[in-house]
C-alpha positions in Angstrom: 0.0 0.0 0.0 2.7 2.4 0.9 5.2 1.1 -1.9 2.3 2.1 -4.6 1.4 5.6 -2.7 4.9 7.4 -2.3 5.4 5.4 -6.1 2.6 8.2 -6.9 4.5 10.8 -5.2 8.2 9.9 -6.6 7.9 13.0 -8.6 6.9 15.5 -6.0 9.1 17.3 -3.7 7.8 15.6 -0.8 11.3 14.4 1.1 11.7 10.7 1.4 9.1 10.2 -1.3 12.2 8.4 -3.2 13.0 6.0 -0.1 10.6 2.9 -1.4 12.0 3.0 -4.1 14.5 1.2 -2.4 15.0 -2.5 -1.8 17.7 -2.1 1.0 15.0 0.3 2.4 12.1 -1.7 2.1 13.4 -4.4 3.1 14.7 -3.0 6.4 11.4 -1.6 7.2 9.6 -4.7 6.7 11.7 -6.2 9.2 11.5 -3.9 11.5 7.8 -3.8 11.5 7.5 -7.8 11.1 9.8 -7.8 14.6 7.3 -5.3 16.7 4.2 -7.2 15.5 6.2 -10.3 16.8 6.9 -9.1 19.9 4.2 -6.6 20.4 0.8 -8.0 19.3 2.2 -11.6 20.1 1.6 -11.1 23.5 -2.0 -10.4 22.9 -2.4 -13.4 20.3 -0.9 -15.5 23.7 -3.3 -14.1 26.4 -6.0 -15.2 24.1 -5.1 -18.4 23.0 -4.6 -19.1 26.8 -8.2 -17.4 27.8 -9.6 -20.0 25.0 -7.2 -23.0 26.6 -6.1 -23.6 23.1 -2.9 -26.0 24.5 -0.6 -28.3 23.0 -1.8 -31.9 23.3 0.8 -34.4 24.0 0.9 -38.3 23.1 0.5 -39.9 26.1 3.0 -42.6 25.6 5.7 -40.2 25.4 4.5 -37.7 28.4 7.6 -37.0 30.9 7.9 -34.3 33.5 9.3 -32.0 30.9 6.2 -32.5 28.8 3.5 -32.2 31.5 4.6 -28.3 31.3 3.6 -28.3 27.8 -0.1 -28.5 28.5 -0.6 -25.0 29.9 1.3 -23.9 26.7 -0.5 -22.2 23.9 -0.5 -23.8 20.5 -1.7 -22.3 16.9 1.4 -19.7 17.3 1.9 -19.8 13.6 -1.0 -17.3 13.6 1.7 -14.6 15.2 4.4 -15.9 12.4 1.7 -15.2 9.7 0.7 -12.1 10.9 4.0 -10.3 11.2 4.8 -11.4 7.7 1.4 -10.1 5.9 0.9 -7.2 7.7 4.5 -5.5 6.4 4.2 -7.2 3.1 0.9 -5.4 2.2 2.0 -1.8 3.8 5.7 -2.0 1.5 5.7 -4.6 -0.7 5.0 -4.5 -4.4 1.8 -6.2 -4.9 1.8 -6.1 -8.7 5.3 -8.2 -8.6 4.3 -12.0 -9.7 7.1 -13.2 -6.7 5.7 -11.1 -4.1 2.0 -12.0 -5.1 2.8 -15.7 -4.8 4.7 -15.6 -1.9 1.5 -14.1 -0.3 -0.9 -16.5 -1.4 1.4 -19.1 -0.3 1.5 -18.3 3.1 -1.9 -17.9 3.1 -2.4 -21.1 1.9 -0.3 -22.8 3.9 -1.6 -21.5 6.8 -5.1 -22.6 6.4 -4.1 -25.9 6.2 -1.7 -25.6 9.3 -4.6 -24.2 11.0 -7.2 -26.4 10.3 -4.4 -29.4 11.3 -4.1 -27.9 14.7 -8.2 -26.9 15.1 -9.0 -30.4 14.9 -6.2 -31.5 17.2 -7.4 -28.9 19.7 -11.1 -30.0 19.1 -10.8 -33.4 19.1 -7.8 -33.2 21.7 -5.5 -35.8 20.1 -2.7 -35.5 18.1 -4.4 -36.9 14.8 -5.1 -33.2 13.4 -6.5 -33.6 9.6 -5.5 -36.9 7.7 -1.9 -37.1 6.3 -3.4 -37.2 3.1 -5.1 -34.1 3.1 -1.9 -32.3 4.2 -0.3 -33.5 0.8 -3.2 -32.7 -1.4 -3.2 -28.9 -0.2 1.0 -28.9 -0.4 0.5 -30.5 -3.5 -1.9 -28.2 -4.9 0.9 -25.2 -3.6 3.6 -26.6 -5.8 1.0 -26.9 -9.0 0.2 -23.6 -8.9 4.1 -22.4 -8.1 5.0 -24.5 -11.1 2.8 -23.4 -13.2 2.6 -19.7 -12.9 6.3 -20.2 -13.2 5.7 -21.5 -17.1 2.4 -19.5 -17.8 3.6 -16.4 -16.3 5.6 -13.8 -19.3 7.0 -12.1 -16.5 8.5 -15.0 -14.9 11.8 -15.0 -16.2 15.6 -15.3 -16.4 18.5 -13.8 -18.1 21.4 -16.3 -18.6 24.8 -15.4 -18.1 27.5 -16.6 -20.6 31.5 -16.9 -19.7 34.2 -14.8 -21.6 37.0 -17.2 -21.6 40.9 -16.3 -22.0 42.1 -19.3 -24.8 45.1 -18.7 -23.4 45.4 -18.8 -19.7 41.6 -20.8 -20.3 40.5 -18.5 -17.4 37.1 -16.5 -17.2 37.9 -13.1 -17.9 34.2 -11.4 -17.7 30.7 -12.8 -17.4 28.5 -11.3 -20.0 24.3 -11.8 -20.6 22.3 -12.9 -23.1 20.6 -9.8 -24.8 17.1 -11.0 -24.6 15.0 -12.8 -21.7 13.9 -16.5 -21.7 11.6 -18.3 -20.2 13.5 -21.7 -19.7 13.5 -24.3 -16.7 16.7 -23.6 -15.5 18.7 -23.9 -12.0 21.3 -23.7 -10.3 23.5 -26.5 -9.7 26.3 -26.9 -7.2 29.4 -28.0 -8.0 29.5 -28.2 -11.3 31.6 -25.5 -13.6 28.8 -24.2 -15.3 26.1 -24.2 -12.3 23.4 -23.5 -14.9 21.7 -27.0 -15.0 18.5 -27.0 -17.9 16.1 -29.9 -16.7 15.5 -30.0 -20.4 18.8 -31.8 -20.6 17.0 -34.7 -18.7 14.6 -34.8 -21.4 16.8 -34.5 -24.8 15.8 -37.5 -26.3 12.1 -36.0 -26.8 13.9 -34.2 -29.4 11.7 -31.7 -30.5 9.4 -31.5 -26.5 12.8 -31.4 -24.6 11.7 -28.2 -22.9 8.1 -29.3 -22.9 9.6 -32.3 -20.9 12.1 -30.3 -18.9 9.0 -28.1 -17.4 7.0 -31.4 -16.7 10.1 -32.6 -14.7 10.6 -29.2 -13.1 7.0 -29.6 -11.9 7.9 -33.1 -10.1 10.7 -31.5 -8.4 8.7 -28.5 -7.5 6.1 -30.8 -6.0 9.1 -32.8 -4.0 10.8 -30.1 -2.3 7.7 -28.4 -1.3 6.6 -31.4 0.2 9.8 -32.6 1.7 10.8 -29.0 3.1 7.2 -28.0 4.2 7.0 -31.4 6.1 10.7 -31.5 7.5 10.2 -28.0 9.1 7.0 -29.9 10.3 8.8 -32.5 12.1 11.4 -30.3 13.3 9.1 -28.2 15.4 9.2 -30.1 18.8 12.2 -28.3 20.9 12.1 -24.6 22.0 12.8 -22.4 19.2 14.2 -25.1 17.0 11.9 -24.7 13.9 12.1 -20.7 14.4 15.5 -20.4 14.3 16.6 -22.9 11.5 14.0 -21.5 9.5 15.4 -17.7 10.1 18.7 -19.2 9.1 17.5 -20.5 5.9 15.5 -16.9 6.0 19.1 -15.0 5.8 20.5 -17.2 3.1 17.4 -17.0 1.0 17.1 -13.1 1.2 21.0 -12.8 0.4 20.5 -15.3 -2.8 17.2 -13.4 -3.8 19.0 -9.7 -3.5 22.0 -11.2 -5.9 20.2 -12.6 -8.5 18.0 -9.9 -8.6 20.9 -7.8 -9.3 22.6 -8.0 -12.6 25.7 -6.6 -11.2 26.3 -8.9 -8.2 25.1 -12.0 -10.5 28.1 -10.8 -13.0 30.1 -11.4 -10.2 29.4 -14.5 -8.9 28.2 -16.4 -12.7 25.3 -17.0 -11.9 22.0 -16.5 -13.8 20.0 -13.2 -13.4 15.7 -13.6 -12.3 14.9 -9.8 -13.3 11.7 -8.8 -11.1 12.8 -11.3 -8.2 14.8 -8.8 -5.9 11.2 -8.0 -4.7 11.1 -11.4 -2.5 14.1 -9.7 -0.5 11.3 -7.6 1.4 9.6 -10.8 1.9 12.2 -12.8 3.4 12.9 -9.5 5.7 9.6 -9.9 6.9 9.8 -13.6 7.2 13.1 -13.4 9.3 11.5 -10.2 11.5 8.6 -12.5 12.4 10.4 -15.1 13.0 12.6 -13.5 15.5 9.6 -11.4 17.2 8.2 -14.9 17.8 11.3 -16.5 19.6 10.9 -13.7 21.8 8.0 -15.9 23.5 9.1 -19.6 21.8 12.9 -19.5 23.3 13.0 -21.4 26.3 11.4 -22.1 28.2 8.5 -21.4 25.6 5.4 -19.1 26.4 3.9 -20.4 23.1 4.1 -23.1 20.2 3.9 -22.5 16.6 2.0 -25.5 15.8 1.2 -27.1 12.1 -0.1 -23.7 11.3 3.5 -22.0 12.0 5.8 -25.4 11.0 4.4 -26.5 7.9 4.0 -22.5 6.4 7.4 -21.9 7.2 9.0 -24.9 5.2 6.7 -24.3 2.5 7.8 -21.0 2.1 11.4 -21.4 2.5 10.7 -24.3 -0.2 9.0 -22.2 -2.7 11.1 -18.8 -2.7 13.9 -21.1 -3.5 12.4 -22.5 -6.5 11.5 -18.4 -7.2 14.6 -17.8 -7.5 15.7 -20.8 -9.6 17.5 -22.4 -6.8 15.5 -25.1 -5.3 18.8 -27.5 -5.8 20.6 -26.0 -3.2 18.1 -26.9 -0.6 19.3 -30.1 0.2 22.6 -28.6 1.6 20.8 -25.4 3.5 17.8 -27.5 4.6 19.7 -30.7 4.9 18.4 -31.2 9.0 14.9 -30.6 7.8 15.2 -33.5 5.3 17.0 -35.5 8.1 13.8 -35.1 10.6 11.7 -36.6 7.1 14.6 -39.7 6.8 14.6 -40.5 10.0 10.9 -41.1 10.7 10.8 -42.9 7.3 13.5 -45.2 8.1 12.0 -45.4 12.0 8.1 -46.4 11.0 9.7 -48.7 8.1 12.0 -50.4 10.0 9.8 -50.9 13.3 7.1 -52.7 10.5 9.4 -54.5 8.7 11.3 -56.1 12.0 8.5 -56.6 14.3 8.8 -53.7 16.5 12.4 -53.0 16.4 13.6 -49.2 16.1 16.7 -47.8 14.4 16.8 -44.4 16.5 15.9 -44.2 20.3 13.4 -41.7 18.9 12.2 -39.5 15.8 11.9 -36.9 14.6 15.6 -37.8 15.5 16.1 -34.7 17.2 14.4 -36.1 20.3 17.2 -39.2 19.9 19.8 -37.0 21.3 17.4 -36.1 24.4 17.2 -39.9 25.6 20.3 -41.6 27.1 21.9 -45.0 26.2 19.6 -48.1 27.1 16.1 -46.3 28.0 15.2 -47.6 24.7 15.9 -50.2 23.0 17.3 -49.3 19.4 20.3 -49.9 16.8 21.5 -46.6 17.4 22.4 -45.8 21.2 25.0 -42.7 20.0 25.1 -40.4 22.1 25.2 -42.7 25.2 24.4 -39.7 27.7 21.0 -37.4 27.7 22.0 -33.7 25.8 19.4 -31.2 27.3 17.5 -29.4 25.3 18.8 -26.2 25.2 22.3 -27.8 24.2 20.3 -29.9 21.3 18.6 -26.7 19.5 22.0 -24.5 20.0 24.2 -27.4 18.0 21.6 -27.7 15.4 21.6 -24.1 15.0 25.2 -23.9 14.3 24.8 -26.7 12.0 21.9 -24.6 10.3 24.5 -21.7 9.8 27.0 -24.2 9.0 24.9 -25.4 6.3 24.1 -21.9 5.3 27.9 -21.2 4.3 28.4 -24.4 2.5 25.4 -23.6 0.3 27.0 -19.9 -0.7 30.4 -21.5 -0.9 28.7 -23.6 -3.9 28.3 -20.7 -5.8 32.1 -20.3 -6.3 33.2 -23.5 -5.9 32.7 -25.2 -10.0 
């Protein structure tokens, strides 16, 4: 709203009518404002939930000391996360930019179906929620509509940068682009010299329909990292500003990758391919990060409030889909590799406990609760570490590893 007013006053003398014109500006702001939301009106979405006794609700084979506290605690806290995103978004964001508009819608979307996971949990007090099935349909029917704006779209598109080559000390002496647009399903691929990967390439031998069958594959993988990230961030979500902070790491990341590819002069610079238009999802991620950090203000331990499906499985969707935005949904296995490590080990736990008669791999899963439960309480193939970590200790180390991860994933960029 603000973005398109002061646009309308650009040419005025009013001072600071320039200033959102600014990404670095906007950007800032919608942190700031998604951090006060988080921290301010959260307190009110808390006192509330409580009056309502909206709680979490714990499986009672797994109920400890430590978990009886967690009946008193709030739930549905995704509501603040969502919130503190929407609220700057609409006030400074451009809402005629195709990135920003689907961003919106899909954390809007996502939310609903986080919400009505945890309404029926808190109605029904179990922890059922909605039928797994469901879940995927709705994430499913995120990535479609991701995928194929991303093909339909005109404006949805990339610049490709080409390398200048010295033949005679065989080094890259400039990165140039292509003079026109194209509208082509291309990523970014690490490790490899020339990171530009075409999924077409997969489908060559269609001759003619290789980049009709490159966009069919790119809808597959669309469809499997939204529903691998959105349901690892999911699964994550069980320690005291675990989920929140991960997900802020991969926020930072994200923003930084969005910024440079939406600049032509710092994706010169680091060869990789330019996504005109997409610089606009850097005020999204500022947003995202702000709420994120406005809501650990009550989430750090010990926790005044849980995010619940509605905050976990919006959060991985979304860090899932701006990647694929931004034409680099193949890094996400490095910067979200814990996310997809909560998904492994619960596959491998409920497959291996079927298949062997009731026998488990991991002490417990989402395998960060393994590291909580010491050597011999339960019997399982995997009794590393031998000696309980507490909790705190646990979502510190994986946050390290989170920024850890982070680095790695820029380092990729260079490293060909």
């Amino acid at each position: 709203m603000f973005y398109h007013l002061f646009t309308l006053l650009q040419d005025s003398e009013l001072p600071g009518a320039r200033l959102m014109s600014y990404i670095t500006f906007r950007s800032g702001a919608a942190f700031v404002v998604a951090l006060l939301i988080g921290i301010f009106v959260g307190k009110f979405f808390i006192n509330r939930l409580r009056k309502m006794q909206i709680d979490e609700v714990e499986e009672t084979r797994f109920v400890d000391a430590d978990r009886e506290k967690k009946k008193g605690t709030p739930t549905m806290g995704g509501i603040i996360i969502i919130t503190s995103i929407l609220v700057p978004c609409l006030l400074i964001g451009n809402l005629t930019n195709v990135y920003m508009i689907l961003m919106l819608l899909s954390t809007v979307w996502l939310g609903i179906i986080g919400f009505l996971d945890d309404y029926k949990k808190f109605r029904e007090k179990n922890k059922d929620g909605i039928k797994g099935k469901y879940k995927i349909i709705g994430q499913l029917g995120l990535a479609v509509i991701v995928a194929v704006t991303m093909y339909l779209n005109p404006n949805m598109v990339i610049v490709e940068n080409q390398e200048v080559i010295n033949v005679e000390t065989h080094r890259v002496e400039e990165v140039i682009y292509k003079d026109k647009v194209v509208k082509s399903p291309q990523t970014t691929i690490p490790f490899v010299k020339n990171n530009n990967f075409n999924y077409s390439s997969i489908t060559s031998w269609l001759g003619d329909n290789a980049e009709t069958g490159g966009w069919i594959f790119f809808f597959f993988v669309t469809i499997l990292f939204v529903l691998g990230t959105s349901n690892g961030a999911n699964l994550n979500d069980g320690l005291d500003g675990l989920a929140a902070g991960l997900s802020a790491i991969a926020g930072v990341a994200l923003a930084i990758m969005a910024y440079l590819g939406g600049n032509i002069i710092y994706s010169s610079y680091l060869n990789i391919m330019y996504v005109p238009g997409s610089e606009e999802l850097v005020v999204f991620m500022a947003a995202f990060i702000g709420a994120l950090i406005g809501f650990l203000w009550y989430n750090a331990t010990p926790a005044e409030i849980y995010m619940g499906d509605t905050g976990s499985l919006t959060l991985g969707g979304l860090i899932a889909v701006c990647a694929i935005l931004i034409h680099k949904e193949l890094l996400l296995p490095i910067l979200c590799l814990l996310f997809y490590l909560e998904d492994f080990s619960v596959i491998v736990q409920v497959s291996y406990f079927k298949k062997s008669g009731g026998k488990r791999v991991f002490k417990r899963t989402p395998i960060h609760h393994h590291f909580e439960i010491p050597a011999g309480q339960i019997q399982a193939a995997i009794q590393w570490p031998y000696g309980a970590i507490q909790k705190p200790k646990i979502v510190t180390r994986f946050w390290i590893v989170g920024i850890i991860l982070a680095a790695i994933t820029f380092v990729t960029l260079k490293i060909r």
